[in-house]
MIVEX-822517 format. One line per 3 residues: their letters; for each residue x, y, z of C-alpha. Coordinates in steps of 0.25 Angstrom, whole numbers, plus 5000, padded with zeros to 4 digits. Example, Ala and Ser with C-alpha at 12.3 -4.5 7.8 and 13.67 -1.06 7.14 Angstrom:
as> 5049,4982,5031 | 5055,4996,5029
//
This chain:
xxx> 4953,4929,5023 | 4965,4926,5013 | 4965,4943,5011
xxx> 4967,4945,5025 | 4979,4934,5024 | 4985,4941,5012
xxx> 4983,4955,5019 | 4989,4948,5030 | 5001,4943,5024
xxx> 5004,4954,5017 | 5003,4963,5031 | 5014,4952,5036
xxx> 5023,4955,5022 | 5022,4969,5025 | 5025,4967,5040
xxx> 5039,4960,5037 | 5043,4971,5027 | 5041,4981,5037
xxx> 5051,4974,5046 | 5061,4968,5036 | 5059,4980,5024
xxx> 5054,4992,5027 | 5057,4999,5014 | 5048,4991,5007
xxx> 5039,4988,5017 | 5036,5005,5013 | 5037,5001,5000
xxx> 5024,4992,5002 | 5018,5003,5009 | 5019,5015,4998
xxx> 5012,5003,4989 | 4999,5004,4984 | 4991,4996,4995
xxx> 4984,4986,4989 | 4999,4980,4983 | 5005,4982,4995
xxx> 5004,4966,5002 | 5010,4961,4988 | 5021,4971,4989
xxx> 5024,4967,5002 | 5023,4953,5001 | 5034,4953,4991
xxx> 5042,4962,4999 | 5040,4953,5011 | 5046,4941,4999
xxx> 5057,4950,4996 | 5061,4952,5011 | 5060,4938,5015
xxx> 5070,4934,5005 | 5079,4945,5007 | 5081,4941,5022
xxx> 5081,4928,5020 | 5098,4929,5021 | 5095,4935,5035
xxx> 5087,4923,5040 | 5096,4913,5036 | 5113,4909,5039
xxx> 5114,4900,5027 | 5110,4901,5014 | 5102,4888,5014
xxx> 5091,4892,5022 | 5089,4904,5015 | 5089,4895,5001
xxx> 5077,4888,5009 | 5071,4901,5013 | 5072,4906,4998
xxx> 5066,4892,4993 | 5055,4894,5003 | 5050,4907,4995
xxx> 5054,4900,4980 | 5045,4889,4983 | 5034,4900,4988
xxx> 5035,4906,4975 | 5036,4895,4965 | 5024,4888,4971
xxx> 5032,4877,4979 | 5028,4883,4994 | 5030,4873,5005
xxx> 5019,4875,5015 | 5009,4886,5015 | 5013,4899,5011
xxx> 5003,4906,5022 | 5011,4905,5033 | 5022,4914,5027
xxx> 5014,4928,5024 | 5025,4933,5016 | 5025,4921,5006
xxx> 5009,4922,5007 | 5010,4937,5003 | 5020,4934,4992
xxx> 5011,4924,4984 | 4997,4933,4987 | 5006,4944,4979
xxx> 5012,4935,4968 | 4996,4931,4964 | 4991,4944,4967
xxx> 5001,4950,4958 | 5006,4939,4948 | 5021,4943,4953
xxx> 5029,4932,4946 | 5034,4923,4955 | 5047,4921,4947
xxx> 5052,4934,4950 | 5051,4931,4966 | 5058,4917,4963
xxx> 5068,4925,4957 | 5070,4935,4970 | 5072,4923,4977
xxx> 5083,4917,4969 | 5092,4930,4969 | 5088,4932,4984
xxx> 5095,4918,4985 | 5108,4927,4982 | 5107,4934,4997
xxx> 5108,4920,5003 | 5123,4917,4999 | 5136,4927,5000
xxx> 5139,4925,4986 | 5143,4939,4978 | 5134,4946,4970
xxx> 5144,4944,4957 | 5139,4955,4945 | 5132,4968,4944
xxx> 5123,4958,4937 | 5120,4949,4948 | 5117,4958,4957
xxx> 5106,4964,4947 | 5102,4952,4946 | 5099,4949,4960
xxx> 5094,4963,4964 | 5082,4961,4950 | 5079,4948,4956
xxx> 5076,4955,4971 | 5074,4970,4971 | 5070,4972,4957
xxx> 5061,4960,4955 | 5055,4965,4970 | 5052,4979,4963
xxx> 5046,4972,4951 | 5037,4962,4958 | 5031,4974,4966
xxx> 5029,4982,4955 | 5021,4969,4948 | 5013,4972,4961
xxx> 5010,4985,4961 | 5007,4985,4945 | 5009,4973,4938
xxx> 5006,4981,4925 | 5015,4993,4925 | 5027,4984,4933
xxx> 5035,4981,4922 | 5037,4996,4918 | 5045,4997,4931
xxx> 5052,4983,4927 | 5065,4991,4923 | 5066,5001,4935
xxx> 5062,4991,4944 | 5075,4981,4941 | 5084,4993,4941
xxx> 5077,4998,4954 | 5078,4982,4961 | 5093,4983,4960
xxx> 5096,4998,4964 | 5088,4990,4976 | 5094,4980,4979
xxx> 5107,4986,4978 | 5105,4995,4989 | 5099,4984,4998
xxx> 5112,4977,4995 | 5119,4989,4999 | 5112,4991,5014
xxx> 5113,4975,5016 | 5128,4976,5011 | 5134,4975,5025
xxx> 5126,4963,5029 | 5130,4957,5016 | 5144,4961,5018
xxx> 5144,4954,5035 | 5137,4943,5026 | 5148,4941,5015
xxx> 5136,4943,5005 | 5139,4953,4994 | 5131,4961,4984
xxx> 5139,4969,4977 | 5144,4961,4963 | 5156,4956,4963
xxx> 5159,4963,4949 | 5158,4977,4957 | 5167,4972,4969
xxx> 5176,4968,4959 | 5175,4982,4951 | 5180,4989,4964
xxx> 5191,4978,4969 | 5183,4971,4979 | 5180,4957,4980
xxx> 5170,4948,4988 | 5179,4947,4999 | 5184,4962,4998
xxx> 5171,4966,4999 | 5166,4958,5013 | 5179,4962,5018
xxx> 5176,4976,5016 | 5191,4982,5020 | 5191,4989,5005
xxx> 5182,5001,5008 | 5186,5009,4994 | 5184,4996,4986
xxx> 5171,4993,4995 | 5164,5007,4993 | 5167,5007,4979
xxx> 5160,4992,4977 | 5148,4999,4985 | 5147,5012,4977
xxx> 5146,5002,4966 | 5137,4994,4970 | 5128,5006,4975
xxx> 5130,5013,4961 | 5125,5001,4953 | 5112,5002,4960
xxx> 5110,5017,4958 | 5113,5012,4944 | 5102,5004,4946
xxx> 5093,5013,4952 | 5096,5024,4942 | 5090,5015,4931
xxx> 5077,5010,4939 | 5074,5027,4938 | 5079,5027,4923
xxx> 5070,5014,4921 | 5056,5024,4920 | 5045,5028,4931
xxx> 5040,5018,4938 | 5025,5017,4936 | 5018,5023,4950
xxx> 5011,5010,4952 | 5025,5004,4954 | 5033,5013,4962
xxx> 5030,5007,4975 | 5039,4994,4970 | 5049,5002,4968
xxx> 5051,5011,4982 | 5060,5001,4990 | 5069,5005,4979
xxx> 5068,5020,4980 | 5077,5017,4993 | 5088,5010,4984
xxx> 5095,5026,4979 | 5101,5031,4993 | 5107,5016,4999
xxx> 5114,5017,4984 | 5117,5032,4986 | 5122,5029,4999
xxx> 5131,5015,4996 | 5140,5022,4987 | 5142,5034,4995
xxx> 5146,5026,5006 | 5154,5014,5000 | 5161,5005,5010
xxx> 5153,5014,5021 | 5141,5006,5019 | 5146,4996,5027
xxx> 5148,5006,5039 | 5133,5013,5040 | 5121,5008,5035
xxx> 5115,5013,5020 | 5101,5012,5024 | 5092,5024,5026
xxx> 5084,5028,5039 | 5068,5020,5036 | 5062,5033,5037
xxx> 5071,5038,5024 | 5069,5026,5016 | 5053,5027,5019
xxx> 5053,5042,5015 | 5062,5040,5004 | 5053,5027,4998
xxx> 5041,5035,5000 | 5046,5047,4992 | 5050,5039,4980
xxx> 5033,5032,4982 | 5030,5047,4979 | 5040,5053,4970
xxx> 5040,5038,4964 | 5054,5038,4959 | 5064,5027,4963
//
């Protein structure tokens, strides 16, 4: 009975990642079968957090829906846990797994960031951010799909999370922008004579493409030393497909610049599926 509720959990996990993020709802798919419910219920934690902006109008409530999952976590839960499946899944795979809680505490605290409209201020914060997210994700599924051969990939995977995160930033970037939210570090607008409100206004379109191309270039920087960092053990490579879609949004950001703002950067599904399922068989990021 408490197999078929985990089985049962997990199903739901991979349910909301087939309606809310369908690249790495694939991801679990091209997984080994027997680690793909852990996968997806940290996929499923990753997601929740990362729409919790879109749920709420005021960062408050989103501070309580954040605490909601740091209580989970840190073993403070208020009521039983069964009645959210997500937050079931997630505990069955921390145990199943020995994934250090710490580390998910921590992808909370930066996803707190999203929550407010304050500027990303240095290269540095924002890799700091993107290793707390998208890099510690990548790491915690490797712990999953190898616990002994993950930290081989430790290097590849931080340099992987930000290329990552970058171009998520860069397909979200005109939400952000009607949000006053924005990514991009200050120390970059500043290189290229923009400044917050320069930016959101968006009337500069030189100085705007160039703040984009450099954004975009720092995370094919990025990405050029995840592929420099080593192969990536077999085992692993399924944790690091949602990544292998990172290269053309970058490619695509600085060849487009301002434009970006004008037609969307992300590709067709049925590109991104054929282009994640080549990288499982070539298995290069």
């Amino acid at each position: 009975m408490a197999d078929a509720k985990i089985a049962t959990n997990q199903d739901i996990c991979l349910a909301m990642l087939r309606d809310n993020d369908r690249d790495r709802y694939l991801a679990c798919l091209l997984s080994p079968e027997e680690r793909r419910g852990a996968l997806a219920a940290l996929y499923a934690f990753n997601a929740e957090l990362a729409r919790i902006r879109d749920l709420v109008h005021e960062p408050l409530p989103g501070e309580v829906r954040m605490q909601y999952w740091r209580d989970l976590l840190e073993g403070n839960a208020h009521g039983s846990t069964a009645a959210n499946p997500v937050a079931a899944a997630l505990l069955t795979a921390i145990e199943a797994h020995r994934l250090p809680r710490k580390t998910l505490v921590d992808m909370i605290d930066a996803r707190t960031f999203d929550l407010y409209d304050d500027p990303m201020e240095t290269r540095v914060s924002l890799e700091g951010y993107a290793g707390e997210t998208a890099s510690a994700l990548i790491q915690l599924a490797s712990l999953v799909l190898s616990p002994e051969e993950a930290p081989r990939s430790a290097d590849a995977a931080g340099h992987a999370g930000v290329a990552q995160a970058i171009a998520g930033l860069l397909l979200l970037m005109p939400l952000h922008r009607r949000r006053g939210q924005i990514y991009i570090p200050l120390q970059i607008l500043s290189a290229t004579g923009l400044n917050r409100d320069a930016f959101l206004a968006g009337e500069d379109r030189p100085r705007l493409s160039a703040a984009i191309e450099a954004f975009a270039g720092l995370g094919l920087e990025h990405l050029a030393k995840a592929r420099g960092a080593g192969s990536i053990p077999p085992a692993l490579f399924p944790a690091f497909l949602p990544a292998t879609l990172a290269e053309p949004v970058l490619l695509k950001a600085q060849r487009r610049g301002a434009f970006l703002f004008d037609r969307p950067l992300q590709s067709p599904q049925w590109r991104r599926q054929l282009r994640m399922a080549l990288a499982a068989a070539r298995r290069k990021i």
